[in-house]
C-alpha positions, 0 to 999 in steps of 0.5 A: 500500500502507498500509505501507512495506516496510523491509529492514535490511541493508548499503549500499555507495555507488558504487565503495567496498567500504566497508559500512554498516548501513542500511535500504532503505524502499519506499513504493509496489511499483510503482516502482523508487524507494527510500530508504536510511537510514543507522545515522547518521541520512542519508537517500539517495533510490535507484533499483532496478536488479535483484534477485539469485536466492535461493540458499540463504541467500546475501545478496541483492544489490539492484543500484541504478541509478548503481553503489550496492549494498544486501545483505541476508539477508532472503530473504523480504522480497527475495521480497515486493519481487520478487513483488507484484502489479503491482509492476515486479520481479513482472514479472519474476518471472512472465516467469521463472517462466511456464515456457511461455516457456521451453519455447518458448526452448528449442525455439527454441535446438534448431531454431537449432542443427539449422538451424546444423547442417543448414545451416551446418555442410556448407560448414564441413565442406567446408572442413575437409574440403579442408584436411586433409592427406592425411597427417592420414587415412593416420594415421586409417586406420593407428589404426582398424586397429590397434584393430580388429585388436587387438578385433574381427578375426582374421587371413583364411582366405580362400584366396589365389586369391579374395583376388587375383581381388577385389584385381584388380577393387578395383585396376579401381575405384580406377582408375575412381574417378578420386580419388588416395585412398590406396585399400588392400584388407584381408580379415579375419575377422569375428569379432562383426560377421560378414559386413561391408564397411567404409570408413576415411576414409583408402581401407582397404576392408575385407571380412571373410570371412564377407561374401566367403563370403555373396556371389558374386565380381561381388556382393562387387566391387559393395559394393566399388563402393559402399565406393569412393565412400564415400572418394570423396566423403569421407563418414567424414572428413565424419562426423567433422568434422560430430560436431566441428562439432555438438559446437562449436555446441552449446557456443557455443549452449547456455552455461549451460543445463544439462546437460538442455538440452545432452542435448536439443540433442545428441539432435537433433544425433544425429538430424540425423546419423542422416540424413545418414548415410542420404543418403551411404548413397545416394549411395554406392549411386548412385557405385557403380552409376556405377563398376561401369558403368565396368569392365563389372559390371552393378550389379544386383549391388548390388542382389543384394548388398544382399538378401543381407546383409539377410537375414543381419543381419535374418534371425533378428530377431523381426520378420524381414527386415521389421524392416529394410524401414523407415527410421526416425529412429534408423537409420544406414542407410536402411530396405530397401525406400526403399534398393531402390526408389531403388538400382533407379531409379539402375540403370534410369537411362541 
């Protein structure tokens, strides 16, 4: 270049907070090297180290190798250094501003930590699993109770002969689960959810009325079947710790990011989920056939079941029970039809 770049600022030599007014002079873009003249007429050769980002009109630091420092408030004059052409710092500004790497970088990230999560979390997650107390999901289950009691369930109407005959038959599957799981049977009415069967990580199996009205007695012992082996393997208490364990990866991963690349990466995470909540769904479909064998309920009750509450929940959606005949990559459960196909599968199996 004809002329030499000079930007007038502060220099602080190695290890002082001690400033002087100086100016840093630049001959050639393409090197790193420079001079400082100082007010009193000194000349010291340097070499460039770094650039700060411009922020605002903050002073820019030119870090300079061996521990010295020059400040300035030419912002601009900063931004010709950092962007000239062929220059040593105009590399580095267009390695940050080609913004095709970046994306790339990110990508990266995100299938780093669905790999993290759909790997290397399950053995993390088997270990939590087996360290916790029985105590810690006995106090889990109590809570999730108390909640549901207090906002979504109202007391059961169902008559106390059908509520004792299914108690006999959960008595029979906890038998046969062979888990030491504190296994307890609740009815409850529905109330907003309506006809329903759920598991806590602790054993509370719940059945509200409107699911035991829907459903024969061999049917409602087949969900149960299928609730059973949710405490068995563990999948809600798995759940919990997996939400943990994502939660924790993407911390560690994302840093400084920014919230647009933590909402990315935890959408993925949310989509991970998604399918291993889908497999333990299956598994459970597969433990409860397992189970209804052992005490003599043939499992295509499970089966029966099943078209049942689909049919209940589907029924009035605009696309019908078809609209729950596909899985999708935002579905908890897996869609009617895969669910059938390898539910009846595990039934002709022997």
């Amino acid at each position: 270049m004809s002329q030499p770049l000079t930007i007038d600022g502060r220099y602080f030599p190695k290890g002082s907070s001690r400033a002087s007014r100086a100016r840093l002079v630049m001959s050639d873009f393409a090197s790193t090297q420079a001079d400082v003249l100082m007010a009193d007429g000194g000349r010291i050769a340097v070499e460039i180290a770094s650039l700060s980002d411009r922020i605002g009109g903050i002073d820019r630091r030119i870090e300079l190798v061996g521990g010295g420092l020059f400040m300035t408030a030419d912002n601009d004059a900063v931004d010709g250094l950092s962007a000239f052409h062929g220059g040593f710092f105009s590399r580095i500004a267009q390695w940050e501003s080609f913004h095709p790497r970046l994306i790339a970088f990110l990508v990266a990230i995100v299938v780093l930590v669905l790999a993290l999560y759909r790997y290397g979390l399950p053995a993390a997650v088997s270990v939590a699993v087996w360290a916790t107390p029985p105590g810690v999901t006995d106090i889990m289950d109590a809570s999730t109770r108390r909640t549901l009691d207090q906002i979504i369930f109202d007391d059961t109407t169902l008559p106390q002969e059908r509520r004792d005959k299914l108690q006999a038959s959960f008595d029979d599957l906890a038998a046969a689960s062979g888990t030491d799981a504190n296994f307890v049977l609740l009815f409850r009415d529905g109330g907003a959810i309506g006809a329903n069967a759920l598991a806590l990580p602790g054993g509370t199996v719940i059945l509200t009325d409107q699911f035991v009205k829907l459903v024969s007695h061999d049917e409602a012992v087949a969900v149960m079947a299928h609730e059973v082996t949710h405490v068995s393997h563990q999948h809600s208490l798995r759940q919990i710790y997996r939400a943990l364990g994502f939660a924790a990866v993407v911390a560690l991963v994302s840093g400084d990011l920014g919230t647009a690349a933590e909402e990315i990466l935890g959408g993925g995470g949310v989509l991970v989920a998604m399918a291993a909540s889908r497999e333990m769904e299956l598994e459970a479909d597969a433990g409860g056939v397992e189970l209804l064998r052992k005490i003599d309920i043939d499992p295509a009750n499970l089966s029966s079941a099943l078209d049942k509450l689909y049919e209940h929940i589907c029924g009035d959606l605009p696309g019908g029970v078809g609209s729950c005949e596909e899985s999708g990559y935002l579905s908890t459960h897996p869609g009617g039809a895969d669910r059938r196909e390898a539910l009846e599968r595990r039934i002709d199996r022997r």
